[in-house]
C-alpha positions in Angstrom: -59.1 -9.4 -6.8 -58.7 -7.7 -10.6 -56.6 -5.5 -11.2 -57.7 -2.0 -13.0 -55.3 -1.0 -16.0 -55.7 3.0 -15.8 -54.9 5.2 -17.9 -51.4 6.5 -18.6 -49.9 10.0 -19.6 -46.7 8.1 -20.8 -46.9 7.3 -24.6 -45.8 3.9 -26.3 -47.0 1.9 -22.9 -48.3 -2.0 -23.0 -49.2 -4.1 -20.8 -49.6 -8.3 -21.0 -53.0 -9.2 -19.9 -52.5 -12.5 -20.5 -52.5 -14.9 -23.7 -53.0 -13.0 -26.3 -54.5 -10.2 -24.5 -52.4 -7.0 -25.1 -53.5 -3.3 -23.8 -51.1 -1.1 -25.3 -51.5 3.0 -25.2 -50.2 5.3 -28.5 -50.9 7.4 -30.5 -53.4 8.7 -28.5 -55.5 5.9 -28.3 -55.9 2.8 -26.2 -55.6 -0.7 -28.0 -56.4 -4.2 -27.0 -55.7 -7.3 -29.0 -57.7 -10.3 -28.6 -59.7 -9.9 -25.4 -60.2 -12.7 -23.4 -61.1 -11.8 -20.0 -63.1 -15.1 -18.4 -61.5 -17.2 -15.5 -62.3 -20.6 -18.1 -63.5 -20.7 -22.0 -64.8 -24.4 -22.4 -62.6 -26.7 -21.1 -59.9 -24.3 -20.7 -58.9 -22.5 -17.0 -57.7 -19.0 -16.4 -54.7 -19.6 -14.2 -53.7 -15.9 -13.7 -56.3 -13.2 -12.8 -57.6 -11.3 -15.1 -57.5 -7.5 -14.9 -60.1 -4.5 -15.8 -58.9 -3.1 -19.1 -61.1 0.6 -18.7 -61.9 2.6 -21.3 -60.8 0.8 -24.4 -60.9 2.7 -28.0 -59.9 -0.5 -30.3 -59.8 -4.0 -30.7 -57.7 -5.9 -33.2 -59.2 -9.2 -33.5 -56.7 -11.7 -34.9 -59.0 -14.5 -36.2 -62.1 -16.5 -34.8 -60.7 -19.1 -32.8 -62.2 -18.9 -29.5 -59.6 -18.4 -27.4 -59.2 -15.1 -29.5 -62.3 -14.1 -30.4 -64.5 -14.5 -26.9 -67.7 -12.5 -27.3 -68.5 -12.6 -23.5 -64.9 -10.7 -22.9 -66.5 -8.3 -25.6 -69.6 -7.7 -24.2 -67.2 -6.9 -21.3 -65.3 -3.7 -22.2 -67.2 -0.7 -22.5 -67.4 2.4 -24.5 -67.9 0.3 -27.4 -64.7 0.6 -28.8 -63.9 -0.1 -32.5 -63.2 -3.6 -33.2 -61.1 -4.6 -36.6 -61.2 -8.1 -37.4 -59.6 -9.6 -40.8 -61.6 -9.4 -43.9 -64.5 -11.6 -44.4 -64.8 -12.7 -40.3 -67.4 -10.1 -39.5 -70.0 -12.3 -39.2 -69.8 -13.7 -35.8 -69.7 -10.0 -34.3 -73.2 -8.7 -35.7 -74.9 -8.5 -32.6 -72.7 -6.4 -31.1 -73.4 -2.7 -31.1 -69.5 -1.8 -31.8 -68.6 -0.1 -34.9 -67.0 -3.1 -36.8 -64.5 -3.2 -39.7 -62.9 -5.7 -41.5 -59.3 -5.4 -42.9 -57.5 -7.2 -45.6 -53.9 -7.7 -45.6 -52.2 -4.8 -46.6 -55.1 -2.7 -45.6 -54.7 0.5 -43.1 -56.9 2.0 -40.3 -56.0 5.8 -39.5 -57.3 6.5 -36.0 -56.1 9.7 -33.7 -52.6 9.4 -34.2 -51.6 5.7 -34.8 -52.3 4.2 -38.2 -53.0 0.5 -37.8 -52.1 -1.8 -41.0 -53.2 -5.7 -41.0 -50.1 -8.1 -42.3 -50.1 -11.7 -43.4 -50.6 -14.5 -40.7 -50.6 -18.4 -41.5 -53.0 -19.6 -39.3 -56.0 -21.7 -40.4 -59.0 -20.9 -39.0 -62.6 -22.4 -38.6 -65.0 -21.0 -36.0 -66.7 -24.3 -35.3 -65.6 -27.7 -36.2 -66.4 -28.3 -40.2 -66.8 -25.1 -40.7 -65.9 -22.6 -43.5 -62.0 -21.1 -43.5 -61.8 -17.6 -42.6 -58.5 -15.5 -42.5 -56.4 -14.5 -39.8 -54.1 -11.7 -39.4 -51.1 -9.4 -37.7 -51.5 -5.6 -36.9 -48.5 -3.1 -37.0 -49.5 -0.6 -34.8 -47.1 2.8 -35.8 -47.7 5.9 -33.8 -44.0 6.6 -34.3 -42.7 3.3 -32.6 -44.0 0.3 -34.6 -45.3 -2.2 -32.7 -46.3 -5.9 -34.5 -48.8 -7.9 -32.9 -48.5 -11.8 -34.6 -52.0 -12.9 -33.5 -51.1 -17.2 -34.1 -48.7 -17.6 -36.9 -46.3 -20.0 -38.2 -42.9 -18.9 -39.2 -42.6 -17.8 -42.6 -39.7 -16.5 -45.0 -42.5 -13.4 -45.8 -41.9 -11.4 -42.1 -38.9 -10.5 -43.4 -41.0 -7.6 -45.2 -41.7 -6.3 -41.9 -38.4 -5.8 -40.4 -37.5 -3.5 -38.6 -40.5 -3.0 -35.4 -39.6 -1.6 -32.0 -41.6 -4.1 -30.7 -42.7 -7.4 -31.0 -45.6 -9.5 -29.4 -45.1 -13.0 -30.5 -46.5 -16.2 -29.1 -44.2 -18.9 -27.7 -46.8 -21.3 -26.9 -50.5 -21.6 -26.9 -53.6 -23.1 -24.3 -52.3 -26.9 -24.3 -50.0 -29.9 -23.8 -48.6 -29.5 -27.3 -48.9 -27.5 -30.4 -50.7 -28.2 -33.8 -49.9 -26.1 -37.1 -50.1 -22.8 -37.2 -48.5 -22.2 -34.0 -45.1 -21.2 -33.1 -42.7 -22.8 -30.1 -40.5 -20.9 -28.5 -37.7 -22.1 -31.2 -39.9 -20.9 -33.6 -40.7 -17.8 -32.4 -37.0 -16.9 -32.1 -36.9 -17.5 -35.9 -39.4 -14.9 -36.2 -38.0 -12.4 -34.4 -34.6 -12.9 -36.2 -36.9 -12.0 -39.5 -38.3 -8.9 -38.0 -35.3 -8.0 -35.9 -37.2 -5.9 -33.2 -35.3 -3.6 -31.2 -37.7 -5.2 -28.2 -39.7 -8.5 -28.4 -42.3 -9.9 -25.6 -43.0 -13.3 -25.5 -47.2 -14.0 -25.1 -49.7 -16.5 -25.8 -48.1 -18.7 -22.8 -48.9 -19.2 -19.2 -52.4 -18.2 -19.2 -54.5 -20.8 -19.7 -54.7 -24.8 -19.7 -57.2 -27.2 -19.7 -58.8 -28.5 -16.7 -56.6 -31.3 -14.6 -53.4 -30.6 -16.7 -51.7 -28.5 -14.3 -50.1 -31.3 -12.1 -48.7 -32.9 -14.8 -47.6 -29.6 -17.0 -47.0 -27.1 -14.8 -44.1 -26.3 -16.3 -46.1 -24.9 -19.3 -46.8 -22.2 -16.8 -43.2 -20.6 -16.8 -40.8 -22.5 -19.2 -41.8 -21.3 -22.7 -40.9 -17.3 -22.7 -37.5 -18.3 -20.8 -36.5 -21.0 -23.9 -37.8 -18.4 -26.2 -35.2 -15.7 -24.5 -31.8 -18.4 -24.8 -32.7 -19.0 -28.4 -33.1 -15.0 -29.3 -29.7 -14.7 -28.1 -28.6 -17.2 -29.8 -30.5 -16.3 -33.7 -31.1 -12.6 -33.5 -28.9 -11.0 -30.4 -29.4 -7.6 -31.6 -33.4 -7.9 -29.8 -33.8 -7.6 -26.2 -36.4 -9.8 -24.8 -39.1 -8.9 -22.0 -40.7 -11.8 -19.7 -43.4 -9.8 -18.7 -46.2 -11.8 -16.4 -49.7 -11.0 -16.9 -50.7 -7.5 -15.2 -47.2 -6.5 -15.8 -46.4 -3.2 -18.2 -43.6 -2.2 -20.4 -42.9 1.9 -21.4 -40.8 1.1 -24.6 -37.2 2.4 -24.6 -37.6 1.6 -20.0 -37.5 -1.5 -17.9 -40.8 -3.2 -17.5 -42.9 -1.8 -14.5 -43.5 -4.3 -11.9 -47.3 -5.2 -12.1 -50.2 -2.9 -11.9 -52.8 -5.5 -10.7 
């Protein structure tokens, strides 16, 4: 069965749904980036549960690919929580009754006590096949701690501007057998991180999903990226402390990681 992710009176808490599926609670408000909450999307399988997210204030959409943008996990989460997306990809969420609002790089969103600025991502996006490019985008989440979600990204010389965070959610990996541009491995993650030099960095966008029938043959997709990604940090940027957390499991910043909630 799901898990329920309750609320918590302990500040600066996140917790790895899965993917790229963060619920993180600051600044007085409760966060989740890039909901998807479905057991498959297309030809892709869920292959760890999925848990209840609650109450939700926010949603920081990434960018329209649908393994980030899943309007059935939206339609999901109640209370109609605000959703940011990057500027320009509104389009797709009209028929939602959420509040929507659309940030350009460099813009800020000032909510309770967490102000939420969208950063640079390179990461080319097209909704449906031939169709037109829309952005993507980061969040740094600062309630005090700042916390940068990559959404997909390559590695680029310009996350340098970003350094220092407390945190870190960057993806090792994504939903297949291999990677295309725009992604980051877990060498190139550990790049990243030696850019931004977070105090803490947690590996995500891994061991979620894969496509139908590819198990058996790359299981090892399921557990091997966030431990690469670990070696190399210590290896590029030793300073940062790594956190394998597996999906359902939570993280108070400055503790260990909680054993899972679900």
């Amino acid at each position: 069965m799901p898990g329920d992710v309750t609320s918590s009176s302990h500040p600066g808490r996140l917790t790895w749904i899965g993917h790229a599926t963060v619920l993180l609670e600051a600044g007085g408000l409760r966060i989740v980036t890039d909901p998807v909450l479905r057991d498959r999307v297309a030809h892709l399988v869920r292959r760890a549960p999925a848990l209840d997210l609650g109450e939700v204030d926010v949603v920081l959409l990434s960018h329209l690919h649908r393994d980030h943008l899943d309007l059935p996990s939206l339609r999901r989460i109640g209370c109609r929580p605000t959703i940011v997306v990057p500027a320009g990809s509104g389009a797709p969420l009209r028929g939602l009754p959420n509040q929507v609002i659309e940030l350009g790089v460099g813009a800020e969103l000032h909510m309770a006590e967490a102000r939420i600025t969208a950063v640079r991502a390179v990461h080319e996006v097209r909704r449906t096949p031939g169709g037109r490019v829309t952005p993507a985008a980061g969040y740094v989440i600062d309630s005090g701690q700042r916390i940068y979600f990559a959404g997909d990204t390559e590695c680029f010389d310009g996350m340098r501007a970003l350094a220092p965070v407390d945190v870190a959610l960057l993806p090792v990996w994504g939903w297949g057998t291999t990677l295309g541009p725009g992604h980051m491995d877990p060498d190139q993650a550990a790049a990243a991180a030696a850019l931004i030099r977070p105090a803490v960095a947690v590996p995500i966008h891994w061991g979620t999903f894969l496509p139908a029938g590819a198990v058996r043959r790359h299981s090892e997709l399921l557990r091997d990226p966030p431990e690469r990604f670990a070696a190399r940090v210590q290896e590029v940027a030793p300073d940062t402390r790594v956190e394998i957390l597996r999906p359902g499991e939570a993280l108070e910043l400055g503790r260990p990681p909680l054993r899972s909630l679900s």
